[in-house]
C-alpha positions as CSV (number, residue, x, y, z in Angstrom):
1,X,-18.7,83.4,-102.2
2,X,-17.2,84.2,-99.0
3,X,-14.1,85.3,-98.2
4,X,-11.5,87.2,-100.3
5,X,-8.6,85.0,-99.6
6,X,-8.2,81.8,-97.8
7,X,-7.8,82.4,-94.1
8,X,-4.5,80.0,-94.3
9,X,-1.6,82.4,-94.9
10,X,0.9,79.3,-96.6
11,X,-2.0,78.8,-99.0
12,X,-0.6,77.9,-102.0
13,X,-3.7,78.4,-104.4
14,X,-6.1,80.7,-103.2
15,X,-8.0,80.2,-106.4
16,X,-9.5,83.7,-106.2
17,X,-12.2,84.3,-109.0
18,X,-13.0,87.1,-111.0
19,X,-14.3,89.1,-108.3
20,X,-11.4,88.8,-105.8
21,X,-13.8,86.3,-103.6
22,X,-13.2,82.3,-103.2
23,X,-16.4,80.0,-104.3
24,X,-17.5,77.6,-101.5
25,X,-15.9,75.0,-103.7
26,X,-12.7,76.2,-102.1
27,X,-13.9,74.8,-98.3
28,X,-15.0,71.7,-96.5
29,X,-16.1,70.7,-93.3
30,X,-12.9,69.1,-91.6
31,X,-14.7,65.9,-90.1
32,X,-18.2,64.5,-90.5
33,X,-19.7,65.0,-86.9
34,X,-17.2,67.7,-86.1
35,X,-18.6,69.5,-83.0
36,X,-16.5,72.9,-84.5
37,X,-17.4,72.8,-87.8
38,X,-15.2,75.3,-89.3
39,X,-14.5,75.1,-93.1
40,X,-10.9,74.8,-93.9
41,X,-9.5,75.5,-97.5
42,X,-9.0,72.5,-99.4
43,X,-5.8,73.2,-100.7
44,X,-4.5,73.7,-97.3
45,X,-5.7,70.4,-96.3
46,X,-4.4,68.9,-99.1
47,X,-1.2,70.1,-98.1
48,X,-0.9,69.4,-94.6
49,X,-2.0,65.8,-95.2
50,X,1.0,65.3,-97.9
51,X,3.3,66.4,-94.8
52,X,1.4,65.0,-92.4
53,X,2.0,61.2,-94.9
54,X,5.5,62.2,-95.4
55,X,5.8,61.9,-91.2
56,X,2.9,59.3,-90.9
57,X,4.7,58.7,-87.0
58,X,4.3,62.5,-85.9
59,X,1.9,63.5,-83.0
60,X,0.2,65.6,-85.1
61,X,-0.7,62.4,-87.5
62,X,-2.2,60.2,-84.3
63,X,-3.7,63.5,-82.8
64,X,-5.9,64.0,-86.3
65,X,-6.6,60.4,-86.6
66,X,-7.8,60.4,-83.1
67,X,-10.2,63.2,-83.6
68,X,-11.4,61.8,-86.8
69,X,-11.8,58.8,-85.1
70,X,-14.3,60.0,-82.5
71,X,-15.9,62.1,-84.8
72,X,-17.1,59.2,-86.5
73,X,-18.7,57.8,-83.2
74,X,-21.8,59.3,-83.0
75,X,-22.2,58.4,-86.7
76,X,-21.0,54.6,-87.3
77,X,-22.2,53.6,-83.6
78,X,-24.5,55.5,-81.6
79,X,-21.9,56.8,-79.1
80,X,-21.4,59.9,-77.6
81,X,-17.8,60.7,-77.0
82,X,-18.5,61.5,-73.4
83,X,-19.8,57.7,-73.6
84,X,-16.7,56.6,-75.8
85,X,-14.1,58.4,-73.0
86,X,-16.2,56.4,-70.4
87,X,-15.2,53.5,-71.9
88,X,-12.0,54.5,-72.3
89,X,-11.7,54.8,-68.7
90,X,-13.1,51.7,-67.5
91,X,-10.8,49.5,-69.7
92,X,-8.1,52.0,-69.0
93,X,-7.1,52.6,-72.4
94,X,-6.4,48.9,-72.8
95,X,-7.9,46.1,-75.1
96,X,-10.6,44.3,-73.8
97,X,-9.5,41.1,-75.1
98,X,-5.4,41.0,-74.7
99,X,-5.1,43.8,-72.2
100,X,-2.0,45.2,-74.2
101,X,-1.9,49.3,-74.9
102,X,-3.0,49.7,-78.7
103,X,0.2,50.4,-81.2
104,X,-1.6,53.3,-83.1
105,X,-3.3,54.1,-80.0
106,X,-6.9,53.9,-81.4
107,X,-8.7,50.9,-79.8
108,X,-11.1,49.8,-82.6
109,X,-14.9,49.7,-81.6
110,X,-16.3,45.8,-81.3
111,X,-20.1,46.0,-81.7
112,X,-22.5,42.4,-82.4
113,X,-23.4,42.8,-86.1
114,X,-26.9,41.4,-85.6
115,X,-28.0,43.8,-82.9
116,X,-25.2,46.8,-83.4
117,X,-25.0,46.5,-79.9
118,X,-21.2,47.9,-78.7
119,X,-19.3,45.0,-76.6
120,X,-16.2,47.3,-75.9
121,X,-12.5,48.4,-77.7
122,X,-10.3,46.3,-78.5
123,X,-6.9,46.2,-80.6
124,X,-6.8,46.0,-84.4
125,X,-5.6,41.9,-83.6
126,X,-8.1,41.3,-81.0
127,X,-11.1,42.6,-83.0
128,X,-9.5,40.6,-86.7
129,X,-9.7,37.8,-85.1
130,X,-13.2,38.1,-83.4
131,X,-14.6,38.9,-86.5
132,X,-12.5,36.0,-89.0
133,X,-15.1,34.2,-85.9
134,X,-17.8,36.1,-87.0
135,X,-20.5,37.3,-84.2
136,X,-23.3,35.1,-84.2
137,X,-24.4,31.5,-82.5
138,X,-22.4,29.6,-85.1
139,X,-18.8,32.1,-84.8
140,X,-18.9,31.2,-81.0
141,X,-19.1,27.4,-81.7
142,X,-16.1,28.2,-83.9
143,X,-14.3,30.1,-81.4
144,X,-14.7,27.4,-79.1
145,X,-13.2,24.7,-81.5
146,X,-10.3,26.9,-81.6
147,X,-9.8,27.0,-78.3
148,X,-10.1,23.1,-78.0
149,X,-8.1,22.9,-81.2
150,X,-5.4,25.2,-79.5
151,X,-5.8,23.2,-76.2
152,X,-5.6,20.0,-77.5
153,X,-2.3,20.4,-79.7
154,X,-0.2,21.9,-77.0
């Protein structure tokens, strides 16, 4: 028990208890890895995500994604953000691969599978098709049969 109502004055079920306090059930971290950390109410979140879903296109929408993205960093990958904004840099927001500007504006994260070692971002297309290749000795021999395939019919 912590709190006698939920911080979030547009909450629409506060789910007080008998005692006029809400149970921890009632919060959650926002993001794993989270450097803040605050709890948020549940409901509440449940509730900006339905209007955030009815607007999928809104900043708001990319700006969460994008947080939730990096938050995951340190987890999936062994990257700091600092490390992730570096990279970032150096490709200049680009994909490694095609060199267009992502769509949804989150470069996905191309790591080798067999040593988790991260290669660099790429788009959604770039790293598909990389890993339909897959990422060890015999996936480059197939990319390179592609390329002579693709070379070879044009």
């Amino acid at each position: 028990m912590i709190a006698k109502t939920c911080s979030n004055p547009k909450c629409v079920n506060p789910r007080k208890s008998k005692s006029g306090f809400l149970p921890l059930t009632h919060f959650e971290k926002r993001f794993p890895g989270d450097e803040i950390g605050k709890s948020v109410c549940k409901f509440c979140m449940t509730c900006s995500r339905v209007k955030r879903l009815s607007n999928p296109k809104s900043t708001v929408h990319k700006d969460v994604r994008y947080k939730y993205h990096r938050s995951k960093l340190v987890e999936s990958y062994g990257l700091t953000k600092e490390a992730f904004e570096n990279m970032m840099s150096i490709q200049r927001g680009v994909c490694a691969i095609c060199g267009e500007v992502c769509k949804s504006g989150i470069l996905s994260i191309d790591h080798d599978h067999t040593t988790g070692k991260v290669r660099g971002l790429l788009c959604r297309q770039c790293n598909s098709g990389l890993g339909f290749f897959k990422s060890d000795t015999r996936g480059n021999q197939l990319l390179f049969k592609a390329l002579n395939y693709l070379k070879g019919s044009s």
